[in-house]
mmCIF file of the N, C-alpha and C atoms, coordinates in Angstrom:
data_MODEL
# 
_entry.id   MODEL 
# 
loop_
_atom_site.group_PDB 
_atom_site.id 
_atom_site.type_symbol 
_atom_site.label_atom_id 
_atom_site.label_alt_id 
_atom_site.label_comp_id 
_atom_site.label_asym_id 
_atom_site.label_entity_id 
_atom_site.label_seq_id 
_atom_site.pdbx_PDB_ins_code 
_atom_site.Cartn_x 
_atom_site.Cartn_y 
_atom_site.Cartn_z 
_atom_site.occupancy 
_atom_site.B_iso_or_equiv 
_atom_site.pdbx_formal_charge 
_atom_site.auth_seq_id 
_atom_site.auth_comp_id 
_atom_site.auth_asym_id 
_atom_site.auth_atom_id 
_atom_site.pdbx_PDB_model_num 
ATOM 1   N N  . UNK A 1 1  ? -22.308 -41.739 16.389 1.00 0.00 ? 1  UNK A N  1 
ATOM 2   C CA . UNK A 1 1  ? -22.747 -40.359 16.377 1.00 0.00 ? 1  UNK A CA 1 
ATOM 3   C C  . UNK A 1 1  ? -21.658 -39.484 16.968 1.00 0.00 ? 1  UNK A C  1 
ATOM 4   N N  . UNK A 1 2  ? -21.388 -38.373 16.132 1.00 0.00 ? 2  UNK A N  1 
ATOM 5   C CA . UNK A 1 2  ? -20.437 -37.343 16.518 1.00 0.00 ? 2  UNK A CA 1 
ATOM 6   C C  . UNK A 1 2  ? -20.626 -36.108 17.464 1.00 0.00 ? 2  UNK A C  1 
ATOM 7   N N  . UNK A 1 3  ? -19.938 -35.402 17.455 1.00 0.00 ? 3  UNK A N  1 
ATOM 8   C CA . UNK A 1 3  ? -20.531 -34.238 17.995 1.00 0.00 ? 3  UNK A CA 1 
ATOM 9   C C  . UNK A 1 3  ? -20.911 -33.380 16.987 1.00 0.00 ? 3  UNK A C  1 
ATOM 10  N N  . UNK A 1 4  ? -20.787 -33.643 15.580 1.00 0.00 ? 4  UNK A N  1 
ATOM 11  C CA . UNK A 1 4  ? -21.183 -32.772 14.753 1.00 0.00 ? 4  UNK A CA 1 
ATOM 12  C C  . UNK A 1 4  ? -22.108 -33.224 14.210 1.00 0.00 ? 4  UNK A C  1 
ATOM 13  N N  . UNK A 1 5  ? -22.919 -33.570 14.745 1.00 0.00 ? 5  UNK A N  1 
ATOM 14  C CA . UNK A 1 5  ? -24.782 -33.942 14.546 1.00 0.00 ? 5  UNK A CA 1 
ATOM 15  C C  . UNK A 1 5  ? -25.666 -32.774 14.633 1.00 0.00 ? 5  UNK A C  1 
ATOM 16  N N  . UNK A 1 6  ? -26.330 -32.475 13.648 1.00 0.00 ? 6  UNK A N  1 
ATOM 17  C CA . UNK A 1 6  ? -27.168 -31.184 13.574 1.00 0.00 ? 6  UNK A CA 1 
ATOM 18  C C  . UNK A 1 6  ? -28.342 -31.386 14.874 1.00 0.00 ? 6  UNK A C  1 
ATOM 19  N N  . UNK A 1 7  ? -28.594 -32.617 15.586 1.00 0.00 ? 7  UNK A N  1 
ATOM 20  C CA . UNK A 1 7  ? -29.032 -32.635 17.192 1.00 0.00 ? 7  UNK A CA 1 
ATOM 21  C C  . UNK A 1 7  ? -28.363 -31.905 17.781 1.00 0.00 ? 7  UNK A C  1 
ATOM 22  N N  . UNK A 1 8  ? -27.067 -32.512 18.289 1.00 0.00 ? 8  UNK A N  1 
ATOM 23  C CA . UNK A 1 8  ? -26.637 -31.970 19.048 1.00 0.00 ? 8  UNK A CA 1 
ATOM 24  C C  . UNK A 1 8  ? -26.130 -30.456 19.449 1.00 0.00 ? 8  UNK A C  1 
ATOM 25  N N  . UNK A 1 9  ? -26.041 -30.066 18.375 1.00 0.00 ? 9  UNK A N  1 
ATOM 26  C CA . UNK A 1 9  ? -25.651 -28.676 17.958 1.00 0.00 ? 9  UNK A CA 1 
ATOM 27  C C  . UNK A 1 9  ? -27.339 -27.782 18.418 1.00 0.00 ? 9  UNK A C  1 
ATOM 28  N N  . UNK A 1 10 ? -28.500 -27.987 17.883 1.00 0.00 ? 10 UNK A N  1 
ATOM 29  C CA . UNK A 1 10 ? -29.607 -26.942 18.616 1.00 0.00 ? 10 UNK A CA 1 
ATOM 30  C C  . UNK A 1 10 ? -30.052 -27.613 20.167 1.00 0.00 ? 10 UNK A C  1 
ATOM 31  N N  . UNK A 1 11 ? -29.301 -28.682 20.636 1.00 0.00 ? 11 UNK A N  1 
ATOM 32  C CA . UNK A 1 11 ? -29.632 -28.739 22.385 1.00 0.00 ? 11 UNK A CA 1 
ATOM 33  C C  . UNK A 1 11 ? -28.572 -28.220 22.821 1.00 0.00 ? 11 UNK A C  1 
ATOM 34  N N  . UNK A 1 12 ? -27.254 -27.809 22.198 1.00 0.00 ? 12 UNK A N  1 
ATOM 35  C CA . UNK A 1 12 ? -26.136 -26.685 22.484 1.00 0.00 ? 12 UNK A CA 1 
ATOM 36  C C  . UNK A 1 12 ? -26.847 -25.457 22.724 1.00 0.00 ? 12 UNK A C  1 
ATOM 37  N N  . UNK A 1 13 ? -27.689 -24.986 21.548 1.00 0.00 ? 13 UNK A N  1 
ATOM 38  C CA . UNK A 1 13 ? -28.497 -23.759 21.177 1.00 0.00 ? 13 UNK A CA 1 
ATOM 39  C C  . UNK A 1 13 ? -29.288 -23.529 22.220 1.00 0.00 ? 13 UNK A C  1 
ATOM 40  N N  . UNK A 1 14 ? -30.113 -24.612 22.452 1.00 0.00 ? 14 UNK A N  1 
ATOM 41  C CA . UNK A 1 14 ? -31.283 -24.302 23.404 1.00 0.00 ? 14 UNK A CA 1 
ATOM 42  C C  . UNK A 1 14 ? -30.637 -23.924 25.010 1.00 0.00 ? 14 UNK A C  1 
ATOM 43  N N  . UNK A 1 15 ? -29.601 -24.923 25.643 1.00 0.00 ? 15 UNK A N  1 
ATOM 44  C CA . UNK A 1 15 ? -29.225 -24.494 26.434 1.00 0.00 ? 15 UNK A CA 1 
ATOM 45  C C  . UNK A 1 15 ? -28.604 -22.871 26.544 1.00 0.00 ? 15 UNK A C  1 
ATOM 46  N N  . UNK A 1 16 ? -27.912 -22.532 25.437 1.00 0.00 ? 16 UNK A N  1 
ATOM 47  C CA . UNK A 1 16 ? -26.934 -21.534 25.337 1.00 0.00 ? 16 UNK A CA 1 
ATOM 48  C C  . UNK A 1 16 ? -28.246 -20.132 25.973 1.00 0.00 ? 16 UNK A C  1 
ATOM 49  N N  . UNK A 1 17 ? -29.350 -20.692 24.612 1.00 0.00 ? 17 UNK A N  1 
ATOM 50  C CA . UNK A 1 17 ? -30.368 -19.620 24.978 1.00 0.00 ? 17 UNK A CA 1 
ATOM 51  C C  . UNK A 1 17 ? -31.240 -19.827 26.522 1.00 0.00 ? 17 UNK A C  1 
ATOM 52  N N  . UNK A 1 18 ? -31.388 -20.800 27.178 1.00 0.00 ? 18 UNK A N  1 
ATOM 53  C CA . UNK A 1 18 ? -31.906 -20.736 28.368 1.00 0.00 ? 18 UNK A CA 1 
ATOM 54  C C  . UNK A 1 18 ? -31.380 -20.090 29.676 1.00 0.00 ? 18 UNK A C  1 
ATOM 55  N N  . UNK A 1 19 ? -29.682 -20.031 29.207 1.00 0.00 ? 19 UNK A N  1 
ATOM 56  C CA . UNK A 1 19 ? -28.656 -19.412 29.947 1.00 0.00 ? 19 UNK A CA 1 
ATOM 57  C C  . UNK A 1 19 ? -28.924 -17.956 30.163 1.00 0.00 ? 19 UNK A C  1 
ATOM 58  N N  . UNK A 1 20 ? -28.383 -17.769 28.636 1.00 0.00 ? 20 UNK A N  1 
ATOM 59  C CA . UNK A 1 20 ? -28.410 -15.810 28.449 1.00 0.00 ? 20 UNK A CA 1 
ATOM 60  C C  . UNK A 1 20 ? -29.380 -15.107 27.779 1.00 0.00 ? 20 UNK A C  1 
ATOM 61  N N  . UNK A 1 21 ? -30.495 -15.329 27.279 1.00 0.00 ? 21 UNK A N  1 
ATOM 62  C CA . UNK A 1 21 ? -31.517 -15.025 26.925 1.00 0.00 ? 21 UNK A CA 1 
ATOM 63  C C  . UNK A 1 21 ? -31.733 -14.324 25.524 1.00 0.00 ? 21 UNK A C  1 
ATOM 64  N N  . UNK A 1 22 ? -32.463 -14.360 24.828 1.00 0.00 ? 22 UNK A N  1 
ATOM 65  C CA . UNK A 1 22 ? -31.987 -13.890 23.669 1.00 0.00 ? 22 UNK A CA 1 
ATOM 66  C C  . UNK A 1 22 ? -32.068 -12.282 23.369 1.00 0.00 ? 22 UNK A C  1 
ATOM 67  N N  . UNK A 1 23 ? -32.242 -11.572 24.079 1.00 0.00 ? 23 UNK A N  1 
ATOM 68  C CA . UNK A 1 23 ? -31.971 -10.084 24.226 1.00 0.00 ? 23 UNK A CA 1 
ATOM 69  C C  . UNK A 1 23 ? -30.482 -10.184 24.539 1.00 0.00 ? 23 UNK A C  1 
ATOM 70  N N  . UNK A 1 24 ? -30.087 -10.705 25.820 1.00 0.00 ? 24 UNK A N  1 
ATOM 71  C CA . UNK A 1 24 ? -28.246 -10.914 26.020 1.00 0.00 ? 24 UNK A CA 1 
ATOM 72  C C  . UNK A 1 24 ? -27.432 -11.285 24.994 1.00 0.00 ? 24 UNK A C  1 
ATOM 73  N N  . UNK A 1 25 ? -28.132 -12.699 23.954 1.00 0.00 ? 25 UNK A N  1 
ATOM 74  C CA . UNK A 1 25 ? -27.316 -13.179 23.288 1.00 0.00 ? 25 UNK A CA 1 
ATOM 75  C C  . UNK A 1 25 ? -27.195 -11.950 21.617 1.00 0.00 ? 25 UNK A C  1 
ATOM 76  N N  . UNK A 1 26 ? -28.538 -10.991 21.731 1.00 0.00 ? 26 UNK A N  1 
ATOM 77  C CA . UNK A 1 26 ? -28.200 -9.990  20.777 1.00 0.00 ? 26 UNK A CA 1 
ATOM 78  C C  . UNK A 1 26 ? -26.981 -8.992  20.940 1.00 0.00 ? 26 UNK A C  1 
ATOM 79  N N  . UNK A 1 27 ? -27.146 -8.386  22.422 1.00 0.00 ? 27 UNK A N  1 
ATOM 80  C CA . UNK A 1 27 ? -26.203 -7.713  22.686 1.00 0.00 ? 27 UNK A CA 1 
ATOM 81  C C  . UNK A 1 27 ? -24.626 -7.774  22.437 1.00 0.00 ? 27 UNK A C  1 
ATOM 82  N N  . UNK A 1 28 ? -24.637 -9.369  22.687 1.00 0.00 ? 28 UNK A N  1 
ATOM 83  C CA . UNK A 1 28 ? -23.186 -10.592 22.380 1.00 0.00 ? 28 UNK A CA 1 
ATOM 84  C C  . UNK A 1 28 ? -22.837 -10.081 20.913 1.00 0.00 ? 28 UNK A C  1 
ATOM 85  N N  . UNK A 1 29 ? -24.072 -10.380 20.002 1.00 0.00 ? 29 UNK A N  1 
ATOM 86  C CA . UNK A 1 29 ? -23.937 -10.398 19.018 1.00 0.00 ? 29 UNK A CA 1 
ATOM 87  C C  . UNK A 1 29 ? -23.147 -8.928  17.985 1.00 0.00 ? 29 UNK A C  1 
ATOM 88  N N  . UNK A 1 30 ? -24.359 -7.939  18.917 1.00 0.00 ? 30 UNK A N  1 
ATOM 89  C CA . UNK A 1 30 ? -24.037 -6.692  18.137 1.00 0.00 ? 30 UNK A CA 1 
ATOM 90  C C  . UNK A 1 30 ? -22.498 -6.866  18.476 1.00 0.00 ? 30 UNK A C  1 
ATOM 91  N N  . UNK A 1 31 ? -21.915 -6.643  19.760 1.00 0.00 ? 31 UNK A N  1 
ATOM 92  C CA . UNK A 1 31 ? -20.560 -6.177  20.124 1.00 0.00 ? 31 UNK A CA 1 
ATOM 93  C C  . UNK A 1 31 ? -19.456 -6.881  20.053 1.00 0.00 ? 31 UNK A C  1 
ATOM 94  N N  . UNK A 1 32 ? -19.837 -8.274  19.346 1.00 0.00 ? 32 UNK A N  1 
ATOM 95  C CA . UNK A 1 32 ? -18.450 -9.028  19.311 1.00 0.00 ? 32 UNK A CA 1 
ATOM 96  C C  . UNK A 1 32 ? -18.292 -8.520  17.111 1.00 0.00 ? 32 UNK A C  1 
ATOM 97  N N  . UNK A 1 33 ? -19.418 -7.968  17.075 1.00 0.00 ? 33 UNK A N  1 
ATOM 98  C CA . UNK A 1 33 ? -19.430 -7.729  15.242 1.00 0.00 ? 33 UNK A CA 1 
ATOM 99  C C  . UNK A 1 33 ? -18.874 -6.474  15.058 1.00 0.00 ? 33 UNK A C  1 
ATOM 100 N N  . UNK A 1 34 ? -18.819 -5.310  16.346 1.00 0.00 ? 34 UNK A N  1 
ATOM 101 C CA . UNK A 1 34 ? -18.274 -3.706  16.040 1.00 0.00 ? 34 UNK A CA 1 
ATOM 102 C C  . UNK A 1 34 ? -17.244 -4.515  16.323 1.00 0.00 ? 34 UNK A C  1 
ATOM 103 N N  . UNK A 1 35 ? -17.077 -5.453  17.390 1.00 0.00 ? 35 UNK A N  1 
ATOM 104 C CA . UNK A 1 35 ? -15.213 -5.844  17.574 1.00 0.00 ? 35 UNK A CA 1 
ATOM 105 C C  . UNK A 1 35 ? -14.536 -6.156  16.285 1.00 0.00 ? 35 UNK A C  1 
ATOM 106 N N  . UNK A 1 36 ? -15.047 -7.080  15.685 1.00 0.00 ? 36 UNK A N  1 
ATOM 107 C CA . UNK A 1 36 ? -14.913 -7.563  14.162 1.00 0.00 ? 36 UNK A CA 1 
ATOM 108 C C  . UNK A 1 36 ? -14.479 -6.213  13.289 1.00 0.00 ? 36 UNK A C  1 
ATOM 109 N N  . UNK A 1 37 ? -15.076 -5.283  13.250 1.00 0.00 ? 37 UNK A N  1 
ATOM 110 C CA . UNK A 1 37 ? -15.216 -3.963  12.470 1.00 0.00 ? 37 UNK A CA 1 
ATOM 111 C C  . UNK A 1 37 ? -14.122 -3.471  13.010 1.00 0.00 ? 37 UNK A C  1 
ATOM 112 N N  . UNK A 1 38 ? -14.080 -2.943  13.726 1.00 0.00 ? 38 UNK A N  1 
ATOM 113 C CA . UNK A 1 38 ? -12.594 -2.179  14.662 1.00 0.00 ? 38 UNK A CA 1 
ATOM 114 C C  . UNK A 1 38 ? -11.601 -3.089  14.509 1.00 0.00 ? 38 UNK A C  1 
ATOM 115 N N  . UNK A 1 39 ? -11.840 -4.322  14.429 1.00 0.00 ? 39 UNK A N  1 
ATOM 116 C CA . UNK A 1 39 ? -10.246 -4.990  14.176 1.00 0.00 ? 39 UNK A CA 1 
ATOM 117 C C  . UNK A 1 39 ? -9.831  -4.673  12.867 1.00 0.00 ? 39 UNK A C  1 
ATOM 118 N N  . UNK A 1 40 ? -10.963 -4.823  12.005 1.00 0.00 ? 40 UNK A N  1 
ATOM 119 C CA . UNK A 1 40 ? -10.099 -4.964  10.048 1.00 0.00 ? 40 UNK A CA 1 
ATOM 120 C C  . UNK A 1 40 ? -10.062 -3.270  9.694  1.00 0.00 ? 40 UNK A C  1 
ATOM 121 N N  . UNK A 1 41 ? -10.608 -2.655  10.687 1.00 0.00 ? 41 UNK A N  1 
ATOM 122 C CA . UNK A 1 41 ? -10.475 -0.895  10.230 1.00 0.00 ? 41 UNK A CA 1 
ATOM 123 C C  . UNK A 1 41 ? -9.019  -0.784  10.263 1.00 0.00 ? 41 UNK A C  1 
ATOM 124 N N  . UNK A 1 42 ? -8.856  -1.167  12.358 1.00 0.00 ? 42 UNK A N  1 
ATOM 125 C CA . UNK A 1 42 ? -7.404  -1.469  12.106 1.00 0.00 ? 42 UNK A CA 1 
ATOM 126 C C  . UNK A 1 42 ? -6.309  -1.476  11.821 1.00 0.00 ? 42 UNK A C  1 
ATOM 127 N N  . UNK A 1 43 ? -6.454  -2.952  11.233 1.00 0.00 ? 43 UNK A N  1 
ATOM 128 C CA . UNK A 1 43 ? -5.597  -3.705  10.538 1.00 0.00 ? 43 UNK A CA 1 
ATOM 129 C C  . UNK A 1 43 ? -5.730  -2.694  8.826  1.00 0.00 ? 43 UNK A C  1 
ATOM 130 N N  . UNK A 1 44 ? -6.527  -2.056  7.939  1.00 0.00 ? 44 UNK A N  1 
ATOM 131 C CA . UNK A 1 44 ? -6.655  -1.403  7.412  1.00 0.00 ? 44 UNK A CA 1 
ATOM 132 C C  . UNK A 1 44 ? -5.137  -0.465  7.666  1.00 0.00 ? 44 UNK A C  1 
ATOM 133 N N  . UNK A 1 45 ? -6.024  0.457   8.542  1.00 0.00 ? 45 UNK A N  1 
ATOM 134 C CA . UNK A 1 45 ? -4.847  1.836   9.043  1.00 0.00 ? 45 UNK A CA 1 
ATOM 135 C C  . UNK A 1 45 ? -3.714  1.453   9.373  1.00 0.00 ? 45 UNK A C  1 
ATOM 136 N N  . UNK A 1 46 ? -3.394  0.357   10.190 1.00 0.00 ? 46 UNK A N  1 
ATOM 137 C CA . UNK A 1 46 ? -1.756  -0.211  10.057 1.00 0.00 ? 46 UNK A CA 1 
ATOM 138 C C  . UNK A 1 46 ? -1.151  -0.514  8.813  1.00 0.00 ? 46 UNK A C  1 
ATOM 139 N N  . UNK A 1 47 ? -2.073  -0.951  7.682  1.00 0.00 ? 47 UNK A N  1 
ATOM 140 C CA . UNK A 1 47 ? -1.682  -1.208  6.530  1.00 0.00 ? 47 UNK A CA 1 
ATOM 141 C C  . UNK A 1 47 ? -0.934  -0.321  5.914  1.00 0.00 ? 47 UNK A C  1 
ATOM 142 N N  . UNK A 1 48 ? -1.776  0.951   6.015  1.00 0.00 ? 48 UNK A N  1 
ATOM 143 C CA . UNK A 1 48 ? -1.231  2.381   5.731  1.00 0.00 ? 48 UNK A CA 1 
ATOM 144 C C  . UNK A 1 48 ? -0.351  3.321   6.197  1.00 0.00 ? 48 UNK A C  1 
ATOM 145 N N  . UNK A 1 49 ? -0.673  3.085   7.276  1.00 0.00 ? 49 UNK A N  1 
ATOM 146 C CA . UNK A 1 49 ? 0.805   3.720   8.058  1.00 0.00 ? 49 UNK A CA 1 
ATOM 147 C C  . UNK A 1 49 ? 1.813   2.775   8.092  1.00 0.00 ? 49 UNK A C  1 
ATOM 148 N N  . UNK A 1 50 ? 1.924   1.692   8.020  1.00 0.00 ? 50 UNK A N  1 
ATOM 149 C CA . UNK A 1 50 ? 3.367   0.315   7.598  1.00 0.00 ? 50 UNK A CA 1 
ATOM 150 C C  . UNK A 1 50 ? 3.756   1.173   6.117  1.00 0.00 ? 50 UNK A C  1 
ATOM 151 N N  . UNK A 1 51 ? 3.071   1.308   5.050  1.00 0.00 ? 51 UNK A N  1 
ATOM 152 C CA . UNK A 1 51 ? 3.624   1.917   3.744  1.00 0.00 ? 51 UNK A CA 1 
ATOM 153 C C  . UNK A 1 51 ? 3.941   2.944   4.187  1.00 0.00 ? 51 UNK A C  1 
ATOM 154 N N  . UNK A 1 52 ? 3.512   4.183   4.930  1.00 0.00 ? 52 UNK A N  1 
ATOM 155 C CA . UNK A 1 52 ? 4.181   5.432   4.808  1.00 0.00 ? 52 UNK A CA 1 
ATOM 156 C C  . UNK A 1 52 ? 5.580   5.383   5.508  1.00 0.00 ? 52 UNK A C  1 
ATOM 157 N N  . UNK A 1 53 ? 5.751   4.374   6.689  1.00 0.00 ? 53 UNK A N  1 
ATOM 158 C CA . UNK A 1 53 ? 7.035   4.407   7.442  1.00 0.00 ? 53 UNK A CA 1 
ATOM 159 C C  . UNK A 1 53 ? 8.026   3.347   7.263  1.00 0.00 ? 53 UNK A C  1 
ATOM 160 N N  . UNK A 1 54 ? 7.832   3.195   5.946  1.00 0.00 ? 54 UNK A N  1 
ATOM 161 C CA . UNK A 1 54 ? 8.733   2.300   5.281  1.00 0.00 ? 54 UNK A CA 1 
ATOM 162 C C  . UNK A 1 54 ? 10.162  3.151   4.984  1.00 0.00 ? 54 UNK A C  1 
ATOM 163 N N  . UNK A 1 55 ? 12.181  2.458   5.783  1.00 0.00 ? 55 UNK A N  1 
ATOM 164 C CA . UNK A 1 55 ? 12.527  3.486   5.103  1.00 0.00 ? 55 UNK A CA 1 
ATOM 165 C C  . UNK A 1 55 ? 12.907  2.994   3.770  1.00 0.00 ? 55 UNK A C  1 
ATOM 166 N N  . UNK A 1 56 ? 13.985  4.586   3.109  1.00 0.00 ? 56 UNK A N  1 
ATOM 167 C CA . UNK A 1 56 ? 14.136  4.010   1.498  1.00 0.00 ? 56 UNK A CA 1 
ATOM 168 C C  . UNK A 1 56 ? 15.161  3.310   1.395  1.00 0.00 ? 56 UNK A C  1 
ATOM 169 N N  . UNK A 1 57 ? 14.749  3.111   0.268  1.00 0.00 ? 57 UNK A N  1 
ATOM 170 C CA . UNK A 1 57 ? 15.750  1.794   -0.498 1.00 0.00 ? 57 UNK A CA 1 
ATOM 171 C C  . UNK A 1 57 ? 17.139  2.196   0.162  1.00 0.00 ? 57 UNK A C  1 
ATOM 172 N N  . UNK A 1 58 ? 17.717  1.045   0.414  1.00 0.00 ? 58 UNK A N  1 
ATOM 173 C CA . UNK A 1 58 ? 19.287  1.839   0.705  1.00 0.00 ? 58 UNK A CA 1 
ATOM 174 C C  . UNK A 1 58 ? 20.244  2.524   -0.536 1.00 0.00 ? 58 UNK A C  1 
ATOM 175 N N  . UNK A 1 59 ? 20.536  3.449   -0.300 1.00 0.00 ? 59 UNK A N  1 
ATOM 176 C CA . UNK A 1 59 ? 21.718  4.454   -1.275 1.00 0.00 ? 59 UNK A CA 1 
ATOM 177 C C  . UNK A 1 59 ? 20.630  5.358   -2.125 1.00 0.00 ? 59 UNK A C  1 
ATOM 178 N N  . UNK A 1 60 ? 19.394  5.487   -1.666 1.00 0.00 ? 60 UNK A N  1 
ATOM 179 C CA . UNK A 1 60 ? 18.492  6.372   -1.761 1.00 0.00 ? 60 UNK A CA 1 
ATOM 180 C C  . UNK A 1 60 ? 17.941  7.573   -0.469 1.00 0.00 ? 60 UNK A C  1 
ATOM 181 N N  . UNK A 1 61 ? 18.251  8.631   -0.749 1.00 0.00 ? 61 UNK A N  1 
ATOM 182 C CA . UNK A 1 61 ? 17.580  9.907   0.486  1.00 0.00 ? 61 UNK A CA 1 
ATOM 183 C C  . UNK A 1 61 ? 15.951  10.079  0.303  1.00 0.00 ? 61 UNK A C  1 
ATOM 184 N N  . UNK A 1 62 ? 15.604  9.734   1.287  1.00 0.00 ? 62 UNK A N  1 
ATOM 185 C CA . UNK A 1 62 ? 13.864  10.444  1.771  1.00 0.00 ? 62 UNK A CA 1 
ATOM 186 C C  . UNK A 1 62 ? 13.998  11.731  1.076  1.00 0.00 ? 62 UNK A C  1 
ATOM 187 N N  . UNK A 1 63 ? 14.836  12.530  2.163  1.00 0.00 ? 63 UNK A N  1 
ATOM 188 C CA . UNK A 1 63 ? 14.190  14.029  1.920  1.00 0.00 ? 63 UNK A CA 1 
ATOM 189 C C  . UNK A 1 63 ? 15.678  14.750  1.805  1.00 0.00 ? 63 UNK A C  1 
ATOM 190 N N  . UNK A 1 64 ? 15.661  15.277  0.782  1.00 0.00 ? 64 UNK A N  1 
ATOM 191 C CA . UNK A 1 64 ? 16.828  16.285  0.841  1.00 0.00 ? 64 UNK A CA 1 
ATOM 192 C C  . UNK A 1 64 ? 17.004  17.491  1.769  1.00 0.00 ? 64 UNK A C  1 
ATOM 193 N N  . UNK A 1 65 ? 15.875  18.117  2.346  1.00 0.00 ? 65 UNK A N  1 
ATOM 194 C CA . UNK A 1 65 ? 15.956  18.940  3.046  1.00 0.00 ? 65 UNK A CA 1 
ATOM 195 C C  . UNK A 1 65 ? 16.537  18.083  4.337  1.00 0.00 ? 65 UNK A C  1 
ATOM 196 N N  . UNK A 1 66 ? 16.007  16.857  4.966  1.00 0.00 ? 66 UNK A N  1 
ATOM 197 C CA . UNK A 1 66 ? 16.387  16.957  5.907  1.00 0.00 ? 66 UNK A CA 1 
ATOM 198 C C  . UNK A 1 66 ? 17.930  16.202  6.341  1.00 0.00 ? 66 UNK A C  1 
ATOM 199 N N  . UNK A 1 67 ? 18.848  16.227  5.292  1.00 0.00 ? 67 UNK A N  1 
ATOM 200 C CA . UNK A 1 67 ? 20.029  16.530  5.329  1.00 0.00 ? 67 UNK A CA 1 
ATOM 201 C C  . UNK A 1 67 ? 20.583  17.566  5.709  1.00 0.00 ? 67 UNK A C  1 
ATOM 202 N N  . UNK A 1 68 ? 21.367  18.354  7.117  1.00 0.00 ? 68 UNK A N  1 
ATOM 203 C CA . UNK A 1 68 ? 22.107  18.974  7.157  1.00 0.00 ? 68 UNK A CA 1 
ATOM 204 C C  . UNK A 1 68 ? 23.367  19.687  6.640  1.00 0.00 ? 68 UNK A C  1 
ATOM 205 N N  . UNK A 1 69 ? 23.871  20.887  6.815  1.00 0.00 ? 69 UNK A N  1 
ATOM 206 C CA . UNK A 1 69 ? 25.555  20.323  6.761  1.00 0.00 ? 69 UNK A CA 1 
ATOM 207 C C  . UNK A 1 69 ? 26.196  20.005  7.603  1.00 0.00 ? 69 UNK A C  1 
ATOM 208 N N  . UNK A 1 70 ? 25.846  19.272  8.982  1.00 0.00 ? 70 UNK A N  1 
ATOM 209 C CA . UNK A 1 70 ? 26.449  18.829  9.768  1.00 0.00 ? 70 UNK A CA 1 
ATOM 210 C C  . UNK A 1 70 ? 26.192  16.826  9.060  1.00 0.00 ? 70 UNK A C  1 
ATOM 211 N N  . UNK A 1 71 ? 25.986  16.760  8.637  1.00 0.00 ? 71 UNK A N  1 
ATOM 212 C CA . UNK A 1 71 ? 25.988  15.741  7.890  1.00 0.00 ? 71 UNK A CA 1 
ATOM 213 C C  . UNK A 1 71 ? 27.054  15.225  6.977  1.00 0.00 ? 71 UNK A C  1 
ATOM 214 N N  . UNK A 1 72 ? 27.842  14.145  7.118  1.00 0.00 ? 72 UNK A N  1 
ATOM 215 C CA . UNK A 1 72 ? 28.939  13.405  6.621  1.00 0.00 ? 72 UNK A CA 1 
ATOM 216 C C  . UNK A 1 72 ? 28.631  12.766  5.607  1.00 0.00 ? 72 UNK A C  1 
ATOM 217 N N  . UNK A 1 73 ? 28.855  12.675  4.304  1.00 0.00 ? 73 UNK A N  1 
ATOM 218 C CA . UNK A 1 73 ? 28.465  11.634  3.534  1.00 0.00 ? 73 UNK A CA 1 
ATOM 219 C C  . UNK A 1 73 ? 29.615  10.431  3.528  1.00 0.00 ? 73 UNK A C  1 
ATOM 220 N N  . UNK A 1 74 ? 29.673  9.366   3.373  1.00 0.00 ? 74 UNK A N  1 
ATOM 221 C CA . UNK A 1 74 ? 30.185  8.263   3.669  1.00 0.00 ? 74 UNK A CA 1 
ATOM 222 C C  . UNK A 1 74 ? 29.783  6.958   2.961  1.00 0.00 ? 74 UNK A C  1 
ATOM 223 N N  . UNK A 1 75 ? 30.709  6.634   1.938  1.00 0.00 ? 75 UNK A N  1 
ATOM 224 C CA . UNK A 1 75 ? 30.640  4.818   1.409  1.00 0.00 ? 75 UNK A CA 1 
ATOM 225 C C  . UNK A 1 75 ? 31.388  4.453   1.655  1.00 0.00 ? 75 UNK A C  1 
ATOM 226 N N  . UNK A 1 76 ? 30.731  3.347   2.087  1.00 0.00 ? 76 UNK A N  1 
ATOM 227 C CA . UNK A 1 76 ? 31.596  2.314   2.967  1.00 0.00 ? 76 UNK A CA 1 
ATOM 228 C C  . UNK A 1 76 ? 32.128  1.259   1.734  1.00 0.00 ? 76 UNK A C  1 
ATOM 229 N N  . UNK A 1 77 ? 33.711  0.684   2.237  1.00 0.00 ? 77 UNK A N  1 
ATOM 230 C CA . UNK A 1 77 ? 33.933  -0.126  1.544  1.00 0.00 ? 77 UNK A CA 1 
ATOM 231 C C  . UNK A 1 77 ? 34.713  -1.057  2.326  1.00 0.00 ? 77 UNK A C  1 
ATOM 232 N N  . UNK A 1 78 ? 34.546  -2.344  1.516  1.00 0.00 ? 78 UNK A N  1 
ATOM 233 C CA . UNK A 1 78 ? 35.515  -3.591  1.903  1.00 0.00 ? 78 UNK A CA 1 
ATOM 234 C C  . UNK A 1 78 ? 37.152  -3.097  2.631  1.00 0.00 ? 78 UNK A C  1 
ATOM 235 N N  . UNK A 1 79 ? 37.343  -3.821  3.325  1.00 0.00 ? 79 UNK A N  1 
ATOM 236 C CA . UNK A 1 79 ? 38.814  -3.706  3.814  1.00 0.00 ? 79 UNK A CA 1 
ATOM 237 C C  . UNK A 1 79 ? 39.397  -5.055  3.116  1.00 0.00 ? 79 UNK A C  1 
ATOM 238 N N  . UNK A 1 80 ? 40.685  -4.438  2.640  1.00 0.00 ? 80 UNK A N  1 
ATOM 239 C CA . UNK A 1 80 ? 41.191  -5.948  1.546  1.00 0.00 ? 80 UNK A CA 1 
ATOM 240 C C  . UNK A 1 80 ? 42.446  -6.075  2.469  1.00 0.00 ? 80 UNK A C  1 
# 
């Protein structure tokens, strides 16, 4: 016999519930599930802001405006 015996697993239960009661173990419940929710919202919104602050391709400009004329343009090349 293992520990993964469907016994052993509800005298896990029963103790768990004799401990914290099952009003406590709701409370557990609700707030480890908004935790759940707030993590993948998240992970969501990082998703989205990771795409917007992506920079561009190289030898491509974002924004033309925010080129100056104190701004150098410059290609670089091999030294032979």
């Amino acid at each position: 016999m293992g520990f993964g015996s469907p016994i052993h697993w509800l005298i896990i239960l029963l103790v768990v519930v004799l401990i914290f009661g099952t009003k406590k173990l709701k409370n557990i419940g609700s707030d480890l599930g908004s935790a759940v929710k707030g993590f993948k919202d998240g992970m969501k919104d990082g998703a989205s802001d990771a795409d917007a602050d992506k920079p561009p391709v190289a030898g491509q400009v974002a924004n033309n405006a925010a080129a100056s004329k104190d701004t150098i343009d410059v290609q670089a090349t091999e030294k032979s």
